[in-house]
C-alpha positions as a Python dict, from the first residue, in 0.01 Angstrom:
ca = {
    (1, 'X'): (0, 0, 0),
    (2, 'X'): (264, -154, -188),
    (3, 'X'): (624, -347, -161),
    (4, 'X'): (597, -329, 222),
    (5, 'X'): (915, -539, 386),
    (6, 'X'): (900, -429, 710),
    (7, 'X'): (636, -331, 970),
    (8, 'X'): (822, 1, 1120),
    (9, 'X'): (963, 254, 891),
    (10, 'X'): (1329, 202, 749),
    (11, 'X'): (1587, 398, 856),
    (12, 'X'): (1798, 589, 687),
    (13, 'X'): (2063, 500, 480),
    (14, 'X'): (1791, 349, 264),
    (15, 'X'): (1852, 169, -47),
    (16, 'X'): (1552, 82, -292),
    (17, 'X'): (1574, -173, -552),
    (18, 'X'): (1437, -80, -868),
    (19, 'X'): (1243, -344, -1042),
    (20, 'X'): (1370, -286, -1391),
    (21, 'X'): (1316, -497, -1685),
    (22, 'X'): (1295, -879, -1719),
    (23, 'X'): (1546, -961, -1935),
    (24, 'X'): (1581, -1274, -2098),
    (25, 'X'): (1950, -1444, -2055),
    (26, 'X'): (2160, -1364, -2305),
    (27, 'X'): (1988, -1056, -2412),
    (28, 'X'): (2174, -779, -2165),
    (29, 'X'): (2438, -748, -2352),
    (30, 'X'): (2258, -600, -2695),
    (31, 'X'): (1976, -429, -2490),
    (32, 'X'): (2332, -272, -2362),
    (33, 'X'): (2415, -175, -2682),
    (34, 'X'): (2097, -47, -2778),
    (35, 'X'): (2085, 167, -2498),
    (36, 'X'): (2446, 281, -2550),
    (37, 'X'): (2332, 321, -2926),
    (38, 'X'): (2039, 573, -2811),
    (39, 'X'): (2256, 768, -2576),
    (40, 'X'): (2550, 863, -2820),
    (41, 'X'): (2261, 954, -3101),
    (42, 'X'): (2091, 1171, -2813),
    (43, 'X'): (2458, 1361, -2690),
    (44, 'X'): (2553, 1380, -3042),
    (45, 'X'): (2261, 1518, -3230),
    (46, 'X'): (2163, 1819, -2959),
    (47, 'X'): (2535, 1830, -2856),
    (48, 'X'): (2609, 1938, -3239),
    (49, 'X'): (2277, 2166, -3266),
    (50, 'X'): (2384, 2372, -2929),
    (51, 'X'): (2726, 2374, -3026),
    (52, 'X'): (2630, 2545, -3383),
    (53, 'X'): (2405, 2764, -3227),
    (54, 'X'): (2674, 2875, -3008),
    (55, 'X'): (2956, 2917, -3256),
    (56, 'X'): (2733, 3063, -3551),
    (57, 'X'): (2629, 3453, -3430),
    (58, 'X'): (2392, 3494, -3666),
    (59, 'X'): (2172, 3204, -3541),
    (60, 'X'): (2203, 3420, -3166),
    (61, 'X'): (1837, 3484, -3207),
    (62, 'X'): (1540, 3420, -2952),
    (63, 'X'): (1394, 3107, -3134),
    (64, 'X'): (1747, 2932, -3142),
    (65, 'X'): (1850, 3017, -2811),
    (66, 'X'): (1555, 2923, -2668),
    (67, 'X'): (1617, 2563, -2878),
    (68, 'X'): (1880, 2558, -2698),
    (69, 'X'): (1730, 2533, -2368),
    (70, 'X'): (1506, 2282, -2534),
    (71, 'X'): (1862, 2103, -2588),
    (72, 'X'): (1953, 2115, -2229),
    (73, 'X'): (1606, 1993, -2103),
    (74, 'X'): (1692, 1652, -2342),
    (75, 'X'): (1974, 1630, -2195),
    (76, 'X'): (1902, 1616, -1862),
    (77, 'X'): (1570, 1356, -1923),
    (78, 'X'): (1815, 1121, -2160),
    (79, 'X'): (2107, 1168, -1889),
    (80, 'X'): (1866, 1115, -1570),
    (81, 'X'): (1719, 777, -1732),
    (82, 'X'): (1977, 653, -1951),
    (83, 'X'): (2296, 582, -1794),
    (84, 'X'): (2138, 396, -1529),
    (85, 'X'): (1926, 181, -1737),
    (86, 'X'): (2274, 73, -1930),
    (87, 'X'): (2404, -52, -1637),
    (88, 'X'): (2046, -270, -1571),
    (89, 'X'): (2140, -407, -1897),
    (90, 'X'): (2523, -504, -1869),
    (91, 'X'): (2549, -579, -1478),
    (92, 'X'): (2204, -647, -1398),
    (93, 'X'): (2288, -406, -1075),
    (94, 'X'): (1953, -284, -943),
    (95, 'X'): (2008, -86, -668),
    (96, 'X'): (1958, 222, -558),
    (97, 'X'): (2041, 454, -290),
    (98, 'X'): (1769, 692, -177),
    (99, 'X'): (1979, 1027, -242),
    (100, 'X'): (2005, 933, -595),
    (101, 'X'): (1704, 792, -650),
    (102, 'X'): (1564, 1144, -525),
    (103, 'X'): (1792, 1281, -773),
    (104, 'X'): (1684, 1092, -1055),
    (105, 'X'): (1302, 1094, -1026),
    (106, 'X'): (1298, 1508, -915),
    (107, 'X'): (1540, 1510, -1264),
    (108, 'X'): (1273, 1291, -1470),
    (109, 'X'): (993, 1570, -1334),
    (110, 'X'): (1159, 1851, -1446),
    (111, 'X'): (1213, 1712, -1736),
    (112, 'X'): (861, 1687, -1819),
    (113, 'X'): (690, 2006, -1707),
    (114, 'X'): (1056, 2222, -1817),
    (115, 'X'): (1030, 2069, -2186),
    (116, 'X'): (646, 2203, -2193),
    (117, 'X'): (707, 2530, -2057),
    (118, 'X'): (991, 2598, -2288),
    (119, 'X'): (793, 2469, -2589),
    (120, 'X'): (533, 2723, -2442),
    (121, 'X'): (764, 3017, -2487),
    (122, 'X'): (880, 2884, -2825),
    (123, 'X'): (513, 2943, -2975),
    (124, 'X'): (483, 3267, -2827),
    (125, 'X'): (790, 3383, -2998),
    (126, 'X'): (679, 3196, -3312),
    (127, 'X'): (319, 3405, -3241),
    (128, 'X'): (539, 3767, -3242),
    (129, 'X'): (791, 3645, -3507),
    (130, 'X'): (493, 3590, -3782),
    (131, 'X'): (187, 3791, -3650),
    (132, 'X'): (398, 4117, -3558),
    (133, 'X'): (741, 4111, -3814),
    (134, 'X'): (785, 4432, -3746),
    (135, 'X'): (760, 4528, -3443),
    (136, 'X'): (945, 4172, -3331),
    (137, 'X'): (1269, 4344, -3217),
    (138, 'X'): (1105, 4544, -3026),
    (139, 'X'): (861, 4262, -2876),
    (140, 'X'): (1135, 4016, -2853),
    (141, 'X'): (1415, 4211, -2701),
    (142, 'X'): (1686, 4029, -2507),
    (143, 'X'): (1534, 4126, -2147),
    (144, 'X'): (1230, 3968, -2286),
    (145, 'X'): (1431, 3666, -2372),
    (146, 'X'): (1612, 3573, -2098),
    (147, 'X'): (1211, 3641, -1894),
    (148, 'X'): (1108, 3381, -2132),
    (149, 'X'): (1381, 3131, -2074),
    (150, 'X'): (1442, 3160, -1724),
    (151, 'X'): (1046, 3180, -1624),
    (152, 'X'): (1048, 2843, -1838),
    (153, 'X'): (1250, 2638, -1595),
    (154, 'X'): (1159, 2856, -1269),
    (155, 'X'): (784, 2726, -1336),
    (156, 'X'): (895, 2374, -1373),
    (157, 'X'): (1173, 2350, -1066),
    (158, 'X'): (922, 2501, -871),
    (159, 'X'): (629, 2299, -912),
    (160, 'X'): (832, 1954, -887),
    (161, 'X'): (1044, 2122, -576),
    (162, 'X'): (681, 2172, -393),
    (163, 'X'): (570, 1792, -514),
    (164, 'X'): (914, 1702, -360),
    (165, 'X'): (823, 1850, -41),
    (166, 'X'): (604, 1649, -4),
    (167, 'X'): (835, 1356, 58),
    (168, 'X'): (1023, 1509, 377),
    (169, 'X'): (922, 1290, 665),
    (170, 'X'): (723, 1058, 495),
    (171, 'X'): (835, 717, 634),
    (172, 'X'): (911, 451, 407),
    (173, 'X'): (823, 60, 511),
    (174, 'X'): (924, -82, 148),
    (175, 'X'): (1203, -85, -56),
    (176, 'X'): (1136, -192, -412),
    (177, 'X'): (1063, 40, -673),
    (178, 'X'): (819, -120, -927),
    (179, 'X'): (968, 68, -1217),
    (180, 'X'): (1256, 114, -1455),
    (181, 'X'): (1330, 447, -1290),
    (182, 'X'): (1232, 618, -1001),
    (183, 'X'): (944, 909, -995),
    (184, 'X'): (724, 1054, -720),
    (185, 'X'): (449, 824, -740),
    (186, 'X'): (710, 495, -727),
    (187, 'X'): (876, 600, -404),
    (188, 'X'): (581, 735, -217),
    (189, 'X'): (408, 413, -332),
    (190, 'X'): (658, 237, -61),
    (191, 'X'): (505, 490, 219),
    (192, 'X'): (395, 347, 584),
    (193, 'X'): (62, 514, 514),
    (194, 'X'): (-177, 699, 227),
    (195, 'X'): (-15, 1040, 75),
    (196, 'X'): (-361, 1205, -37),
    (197, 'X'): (-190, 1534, -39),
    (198, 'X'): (84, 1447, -252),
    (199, 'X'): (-163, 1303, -499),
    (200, 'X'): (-378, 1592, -529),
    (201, 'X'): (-88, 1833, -556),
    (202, 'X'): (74, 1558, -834),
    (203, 'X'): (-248, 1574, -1039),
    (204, 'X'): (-339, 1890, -1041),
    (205, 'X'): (-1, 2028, -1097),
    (206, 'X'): (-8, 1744, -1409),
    (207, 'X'): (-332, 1929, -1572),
    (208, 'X'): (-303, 2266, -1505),
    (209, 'X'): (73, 2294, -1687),
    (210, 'X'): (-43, 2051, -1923),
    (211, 'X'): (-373, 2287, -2020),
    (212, 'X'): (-199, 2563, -1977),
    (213, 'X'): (83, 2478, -2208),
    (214, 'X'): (-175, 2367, -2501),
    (215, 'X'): (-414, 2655, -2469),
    (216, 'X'): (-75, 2873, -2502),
    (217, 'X'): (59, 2731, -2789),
    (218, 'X'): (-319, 2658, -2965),
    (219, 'X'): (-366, 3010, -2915),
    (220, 'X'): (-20, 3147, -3075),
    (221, 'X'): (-77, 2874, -3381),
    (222, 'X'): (-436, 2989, -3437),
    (223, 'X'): (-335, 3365, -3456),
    (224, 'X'): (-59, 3239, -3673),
    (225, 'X'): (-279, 3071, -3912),
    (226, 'X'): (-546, 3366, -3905),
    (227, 'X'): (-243, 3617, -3989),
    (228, 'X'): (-124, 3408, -4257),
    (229, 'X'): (-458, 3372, -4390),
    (230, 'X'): (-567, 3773, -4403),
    (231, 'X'): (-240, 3966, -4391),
    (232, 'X'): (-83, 4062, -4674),
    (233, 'X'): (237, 3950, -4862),
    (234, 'X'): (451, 4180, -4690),
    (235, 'X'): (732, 4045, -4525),
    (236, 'X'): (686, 3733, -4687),
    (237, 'X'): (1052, 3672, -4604),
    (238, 'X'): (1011, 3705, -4251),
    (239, 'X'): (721, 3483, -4207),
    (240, 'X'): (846, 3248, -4478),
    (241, 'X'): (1149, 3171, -4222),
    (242, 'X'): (971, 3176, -3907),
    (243, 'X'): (690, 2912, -4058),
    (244, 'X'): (1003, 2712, -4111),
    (245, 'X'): (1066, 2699, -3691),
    (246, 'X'): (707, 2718, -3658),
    (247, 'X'): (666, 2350, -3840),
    (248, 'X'): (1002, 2179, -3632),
    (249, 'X'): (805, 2349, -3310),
    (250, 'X'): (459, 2230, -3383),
    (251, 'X'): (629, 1879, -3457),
    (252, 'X'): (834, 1825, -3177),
    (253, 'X'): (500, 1956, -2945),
    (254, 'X'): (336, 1653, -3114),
    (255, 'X'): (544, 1440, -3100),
    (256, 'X'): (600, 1510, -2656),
    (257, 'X'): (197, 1512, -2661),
    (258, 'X'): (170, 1170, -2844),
    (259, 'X'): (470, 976, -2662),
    (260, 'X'): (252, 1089, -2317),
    (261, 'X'): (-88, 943, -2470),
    (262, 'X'): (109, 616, -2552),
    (263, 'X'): (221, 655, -2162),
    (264, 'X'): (-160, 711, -2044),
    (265, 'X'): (-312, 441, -2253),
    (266, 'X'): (-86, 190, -2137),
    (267, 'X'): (-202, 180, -1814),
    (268, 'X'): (-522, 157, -1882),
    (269, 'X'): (-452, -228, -2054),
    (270, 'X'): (-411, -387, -1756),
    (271, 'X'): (-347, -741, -1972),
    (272, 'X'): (-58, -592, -2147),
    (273, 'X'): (274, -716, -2045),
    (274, 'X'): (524, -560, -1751),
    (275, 'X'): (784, -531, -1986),
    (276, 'X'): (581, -376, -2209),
    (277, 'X'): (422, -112, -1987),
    (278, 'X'): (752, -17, -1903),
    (279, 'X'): (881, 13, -2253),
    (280, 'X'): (631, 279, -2322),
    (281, 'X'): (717, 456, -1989),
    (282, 'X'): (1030, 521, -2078),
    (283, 'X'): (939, 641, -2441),
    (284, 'X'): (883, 941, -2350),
    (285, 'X'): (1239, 1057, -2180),
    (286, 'X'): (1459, 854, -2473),
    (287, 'X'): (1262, 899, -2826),
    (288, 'X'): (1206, 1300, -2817),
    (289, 'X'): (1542, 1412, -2698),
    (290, 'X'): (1685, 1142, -2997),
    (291, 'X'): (1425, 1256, -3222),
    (292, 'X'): (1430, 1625, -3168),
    (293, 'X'): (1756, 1760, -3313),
    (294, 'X'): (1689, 1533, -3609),
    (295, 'X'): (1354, 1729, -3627),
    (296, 'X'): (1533, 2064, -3599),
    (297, 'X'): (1824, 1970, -3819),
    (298, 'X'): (1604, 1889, -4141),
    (299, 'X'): (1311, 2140, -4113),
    (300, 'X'): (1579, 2452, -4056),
    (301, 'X'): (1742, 2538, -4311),
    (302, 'X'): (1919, 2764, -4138),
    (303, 'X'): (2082, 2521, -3832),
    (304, 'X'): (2118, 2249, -4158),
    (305, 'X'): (2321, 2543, -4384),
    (306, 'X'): (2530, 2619, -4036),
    (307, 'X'): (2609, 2275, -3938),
    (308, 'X'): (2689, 2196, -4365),
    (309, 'X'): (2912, 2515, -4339),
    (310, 'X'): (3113, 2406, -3988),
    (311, 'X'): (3139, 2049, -4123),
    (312, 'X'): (3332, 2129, -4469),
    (313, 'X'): (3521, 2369, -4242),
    (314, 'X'): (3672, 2098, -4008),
    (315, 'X'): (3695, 1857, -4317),
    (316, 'X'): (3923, 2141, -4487),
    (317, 'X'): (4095, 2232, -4185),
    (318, 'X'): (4174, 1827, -4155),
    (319, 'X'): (4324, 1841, -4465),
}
């Protein structure tokens, strides 16, 4: 047991502490900046892919819309992380009251299963879009869709609203949260006694999403590849463009899988700095949603034509 302060439970209203980074005097103030730096980037590179997706109609297609809800799942990891750790940097205000620090860790969950399930529902659109061109339209209609999308983020808000349950009645005897943010395991690390149940739940929920996600989309990229492989050049147009969303996919899925590994690994250096532990912690919630409109931006030509099209359009109109 961990952080304990008192020896009977707190009552409420409780407000946590967060541990947050050791920073060096003098150095708030451009950690500030960097932060501030990161968070503009991150609102203005998916703010101007949703917005062209929304104002171009012919880019109203399953694969963009569903980037779309890739878009607000970046949002809402950078927003639920972010903002906070700014004003760490320029105040040095660590505090936390337990409604929001609820808020923000149940945010930072769904965040992480919601951006797997959606990428899981990208590559089985990718799998329809190159193995069956045809018949795609009538795979892929908008019923389908929206069942795509919207089973996407029910999977994820309902697996971290059970893990949440968890935390109803649990008392608390501590008050400092030994992170930069605050997360299931950081609050119930504070409890009066063990959580086994929690922990079993958190795990398992952690693996099976996590398998199920990757045997998904190795599946749809392994029919891809075979189709490419034996079909013929038929519709070479059609698979030509949806290889060009199935690259920016298979990237960004990398790139998610990779900033978790750096995560895991880590931990498992237990010489490595506190600062540094918690750098890579918070990797993965500010470098994908930065990195993926980038991603999307130069591998599409289509979203790259669109936004080159609305740009000289606003330049013109300026004029």
């Amino acid at each position: 047991m961990e952080n304990i302060t008192a020896a009977t439970p707190l009552r409420q209203p409780i407000v946590f502490e967060l541990e947050g980074f050791h920073v060096p005097p003098g150095y708030g103030s451009l950690l500030f900046v960097l932060a501030l730096l990161n968070y503009i980037v991150t609102l203005l590179g998916n703010g101007v892919v949703a917005c062209v997706i929304v104002i171009d109609k012919t880019l109203h297609r399953p694969m963009f819309i569903m980037l779309c809800n890739l878009v607000a799942c970046d949002l809402l990891g950078a927003t639920a992380v972010l903002p906070r750790l700014m004003m760490h940097f320029l105040t040095g205000q660590k505090k936390i009251a337990y409604g929001a620090a609820l808020a923000q860790a149940f945010s930072v969950h769904t965040y992480g299963v919601a951006v797997q399930t959606i990428l899981g529902a990208m590559a089985y659109d990718r799998y329809v879009a190159v193995c069956e061109p045809l018949r795609y339209p009538v795979i892929m209609t908008s019923a389908r869709l929206h069942f795509c999308c919207a089973l996407a983020w029910i999977v994820a808000l309902l697996c971290i609203a059970i893990l949440f349950g968890f935390h109803l009645n649990v008392p608390l005897c501590g008050n400092t949260i030994k992170h930069v943010y605050s997360s299931n395991r950081s609050i119930l690390r504070l409890a009066c006694g063990p959580t086994p149940v929690n922990s079993i739940y958190g795990l398992s929920m952690t693996w099976s999403v996590s398998t199920g996600i990757f045997l998904i989309i190795a599946f749809s990229y392994i029919r891809i590849l075979h189709a490419s492989v034996t079909q013929k050049r038929t519709d070479s147009l059609v698979r030509s463009k949806a290889f060009q969303t199935c690259a920016s996919h298979l990237v960004v899925y990398v790139l998610y899988e990779i900033s978790s590994l750096v995560v895991i690994v880590s931990y498992r250096f237990p010489s490595a700095s506190e600062n540094m532990r918690k750098v890579f912690s918070i990797l993965l919630i500010i470098i994908p949603p930065t990195i993926n409109p980038i991603i999307y931006g130069l591998v599409s030509k289509e979203i790259r034509v669109s936004i080159i099209k609305h740009f000289n359009k606003l330049v013109r109109h300026k004029k």
